[in-house]
C-alpha positions as CSV (number, residue, x, y, z in Angstrom):
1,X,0.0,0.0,0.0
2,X,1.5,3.1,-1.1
3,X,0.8,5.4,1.3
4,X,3.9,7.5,1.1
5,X,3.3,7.8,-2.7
6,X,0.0,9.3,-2.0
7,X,0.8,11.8,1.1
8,X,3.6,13.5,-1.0
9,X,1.1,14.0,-4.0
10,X,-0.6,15.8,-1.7
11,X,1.9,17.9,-0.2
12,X,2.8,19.3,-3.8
13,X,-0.3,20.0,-4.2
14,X,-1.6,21.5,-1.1
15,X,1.8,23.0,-0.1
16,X,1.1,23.5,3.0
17,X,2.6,22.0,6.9
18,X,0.6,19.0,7.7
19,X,-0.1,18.5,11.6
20,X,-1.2,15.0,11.4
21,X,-1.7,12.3,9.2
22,X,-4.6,9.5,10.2
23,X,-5.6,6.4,8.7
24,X,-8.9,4.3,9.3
25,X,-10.4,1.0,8.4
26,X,-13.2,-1.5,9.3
27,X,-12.5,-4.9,10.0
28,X,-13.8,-6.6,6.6
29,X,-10.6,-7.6,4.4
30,X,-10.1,-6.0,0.9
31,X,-13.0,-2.6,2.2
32,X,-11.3,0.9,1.4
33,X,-9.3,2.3,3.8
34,X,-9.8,6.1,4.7
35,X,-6.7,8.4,4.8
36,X,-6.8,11.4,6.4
37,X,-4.2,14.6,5.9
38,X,-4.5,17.1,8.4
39,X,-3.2,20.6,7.3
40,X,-2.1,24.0,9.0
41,X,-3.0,26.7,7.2
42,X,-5.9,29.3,7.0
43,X,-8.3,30.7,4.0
44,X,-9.7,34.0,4.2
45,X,-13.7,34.3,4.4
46,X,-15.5,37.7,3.6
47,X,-18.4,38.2,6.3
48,X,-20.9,39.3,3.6
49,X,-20.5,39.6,0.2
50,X,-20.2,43.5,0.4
51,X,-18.3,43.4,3.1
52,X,-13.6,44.1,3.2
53,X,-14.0,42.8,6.7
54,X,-12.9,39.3,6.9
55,X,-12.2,35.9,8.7
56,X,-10.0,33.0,9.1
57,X,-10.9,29.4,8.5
58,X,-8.3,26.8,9.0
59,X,-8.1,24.8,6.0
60,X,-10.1,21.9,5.8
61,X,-8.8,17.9,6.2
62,X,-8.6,16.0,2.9
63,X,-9.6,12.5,3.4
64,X,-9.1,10.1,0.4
65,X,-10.6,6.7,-0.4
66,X,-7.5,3.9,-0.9
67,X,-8.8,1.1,-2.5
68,X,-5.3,-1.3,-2.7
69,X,-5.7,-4.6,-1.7
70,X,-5.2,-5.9,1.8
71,X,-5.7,-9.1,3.7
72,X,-4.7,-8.3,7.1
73,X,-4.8,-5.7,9.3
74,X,-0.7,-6.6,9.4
75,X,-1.2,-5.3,6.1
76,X,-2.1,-2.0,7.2
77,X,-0.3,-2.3,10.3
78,X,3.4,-2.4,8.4
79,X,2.0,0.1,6.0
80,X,1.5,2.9,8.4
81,X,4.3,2.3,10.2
82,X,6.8,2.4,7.3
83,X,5.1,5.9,6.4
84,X,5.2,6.9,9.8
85,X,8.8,6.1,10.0
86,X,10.0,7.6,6.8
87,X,8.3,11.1,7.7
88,X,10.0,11.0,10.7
89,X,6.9,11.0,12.9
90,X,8.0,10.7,16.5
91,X,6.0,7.6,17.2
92,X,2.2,6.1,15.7
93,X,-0.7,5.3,17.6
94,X,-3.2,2.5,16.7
95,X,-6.1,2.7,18.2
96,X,-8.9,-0.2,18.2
97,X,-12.1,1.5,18.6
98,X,-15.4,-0.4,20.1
99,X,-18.5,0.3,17.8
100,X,-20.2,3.4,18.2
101,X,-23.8,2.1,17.9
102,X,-24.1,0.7,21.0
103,X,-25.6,1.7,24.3
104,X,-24.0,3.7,26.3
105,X,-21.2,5.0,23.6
106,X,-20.3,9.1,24.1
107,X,-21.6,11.2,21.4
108,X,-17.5,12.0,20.8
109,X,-17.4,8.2,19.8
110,X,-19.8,8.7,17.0
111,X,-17.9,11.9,16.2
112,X,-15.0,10.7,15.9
113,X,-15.7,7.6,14.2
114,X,-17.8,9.9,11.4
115,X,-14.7,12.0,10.6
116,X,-12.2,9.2,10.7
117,X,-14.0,8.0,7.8
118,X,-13.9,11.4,5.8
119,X,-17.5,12.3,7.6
120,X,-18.7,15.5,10.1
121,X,-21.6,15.9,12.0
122,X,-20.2,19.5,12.6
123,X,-20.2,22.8,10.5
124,X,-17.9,25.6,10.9
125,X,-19.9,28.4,9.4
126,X,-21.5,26.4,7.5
127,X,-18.8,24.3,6.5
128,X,-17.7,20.8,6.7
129,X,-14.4,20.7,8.4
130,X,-13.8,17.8,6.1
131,X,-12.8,18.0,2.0
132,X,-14.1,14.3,1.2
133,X,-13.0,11.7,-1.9
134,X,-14.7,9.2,-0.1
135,X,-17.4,7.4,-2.3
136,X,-18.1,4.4,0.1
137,X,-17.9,6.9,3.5
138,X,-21.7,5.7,4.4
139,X,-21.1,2.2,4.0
140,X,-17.7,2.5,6.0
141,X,-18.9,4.9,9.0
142,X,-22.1,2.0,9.3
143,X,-19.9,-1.0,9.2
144,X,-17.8,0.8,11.9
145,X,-20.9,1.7,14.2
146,X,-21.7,-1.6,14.2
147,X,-18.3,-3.7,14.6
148,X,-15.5,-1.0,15.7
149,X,-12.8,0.2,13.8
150,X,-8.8,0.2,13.6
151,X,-7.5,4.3,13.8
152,X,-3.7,5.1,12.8
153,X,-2.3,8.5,14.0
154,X,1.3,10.3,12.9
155,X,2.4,13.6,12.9
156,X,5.1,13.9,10.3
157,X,8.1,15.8,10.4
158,X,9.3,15.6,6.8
159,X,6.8,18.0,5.4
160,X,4.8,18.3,8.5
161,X,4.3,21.3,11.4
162,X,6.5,20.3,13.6
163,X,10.1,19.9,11.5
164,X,11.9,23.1,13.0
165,X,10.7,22.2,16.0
166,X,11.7,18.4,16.3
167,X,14.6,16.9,18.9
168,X,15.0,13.5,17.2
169,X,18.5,12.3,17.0
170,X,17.3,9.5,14.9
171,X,16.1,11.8,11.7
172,X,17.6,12.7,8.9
173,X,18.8,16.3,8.0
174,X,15.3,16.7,6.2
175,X,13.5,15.5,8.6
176,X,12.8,11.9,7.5
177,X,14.5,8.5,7.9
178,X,15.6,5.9,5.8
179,X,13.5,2.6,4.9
180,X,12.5,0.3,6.7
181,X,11.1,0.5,10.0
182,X,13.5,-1.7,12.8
183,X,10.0,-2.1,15.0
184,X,7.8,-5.4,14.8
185,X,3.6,-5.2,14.6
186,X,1.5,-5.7,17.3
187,X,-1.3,-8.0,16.2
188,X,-4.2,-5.9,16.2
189,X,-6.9,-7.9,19.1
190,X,-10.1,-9.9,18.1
191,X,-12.9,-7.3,18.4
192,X,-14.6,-10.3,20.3
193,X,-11.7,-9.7,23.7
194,X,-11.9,-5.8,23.8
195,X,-14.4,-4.9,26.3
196,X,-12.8,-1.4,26.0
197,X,-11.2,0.8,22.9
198,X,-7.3,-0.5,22.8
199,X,-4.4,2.1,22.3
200,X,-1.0,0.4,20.8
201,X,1.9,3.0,20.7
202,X,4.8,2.6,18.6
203,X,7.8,5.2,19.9
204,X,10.2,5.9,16.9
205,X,12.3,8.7,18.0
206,X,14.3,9.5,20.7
207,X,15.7,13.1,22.0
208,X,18.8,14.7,22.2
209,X,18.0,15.6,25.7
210,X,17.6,12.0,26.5
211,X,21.1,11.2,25.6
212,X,22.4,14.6,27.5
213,X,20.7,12.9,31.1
214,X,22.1,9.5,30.6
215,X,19.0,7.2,29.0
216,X,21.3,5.1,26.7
């Protein structure tokens, strides 16, 4: 899955800083997957149409439809990672979400389940805070209210917000890393044994500081 291929198309075309790059898929072998690029950056918005005075909107997330092939979520597992790893995100978090349809679920569950698969409840004057190419979104954001969901979070530094800012000692001069990832995958648990939502870190980086106090 070529994720990497696909997050740099958009950079050159967007040019802007991402802040953080998600991916999302239901627990059906061979269903799109839903990536999602978060961007800093701001439009201007005229108040009326008459009107000089005018606003700030951040830019809206693109989420995009991948329809590769995959058979496991190992698949997917390996494929984030590798991107994650390359960008020179400090770490990636994989997050096994419980369905949303079900008693007793916080209204932030169904939120967050809708936008991870290029969805929003929500308007920002009007607005979706979401720019979707996501043809199959109803089908996917259903399947995942009903049977959970697997969610992939990075914040990148190659291309991404935070590369003046980052203290890796393990990045590259442009703020990525080489192929491939050293880590192993976690297998991702039976939806059947998670009687809560599951958070899997993987840490990639490590800080200059670290090395400074001793942590070798």
């Amino acid at each position: 899955m070529n994720l990497l291929g696909l997050i740099e198309s958009q950079l050159l075309s967007n040019r802007l800083p991402l802040v953080a790059v998600t991916l999302a898929a239901v627990p059906h072998t061979n269903t799109p997957t839903v990536l999602t690029l978060h961007w800093h950056g701001f439009v201007e918005v005229r108040l009326t149409q008459d009107s000089e005075t005018v606003a700030y909107q951040s830019v809206p997330s693109s989420a995009l439809q991948v329809n590769e092939r995959w058979d496991r979520f190992d698949d997917l597992d390996h494929a984030a990672m590798e991107t994650a790893w390359e960008l020179g995100a400090w770490n990636l978090e994989r997050i096994e979400a419980q369905p949303f349809f079900r008693p007793g679920a916080a209204s932030h569950e169904t939120v967050t389940g809708m936008h991870a698969f290029g969805a929003s409840p929500i308007a920002i004057d009007g607005d979706s805070p979401i720019l979707a190419e996501v043809p199959d979104s109803d089908d996917l954001i259903h399947a995942a209210s009903r049977e959970g969901y697997v969610h992939w979070l990075f914040r990148a530094v190659r291309g991404g917000l935070w590369a003046e800012t980052a203290d890796d000692v393990t990045l590259e001069a442009g703020g990525y890393r080489n192929p491939t990832c050293p880590l192993l995958s976690q297998p991702v648990a039976a939806a059947a044994f998670r009687a809560t939502a599951r958070k899997v870190i993987y840490t990639f980086g490590r800080s200059r500081r670290s090395l400074v106090s001793g942590d070798k």
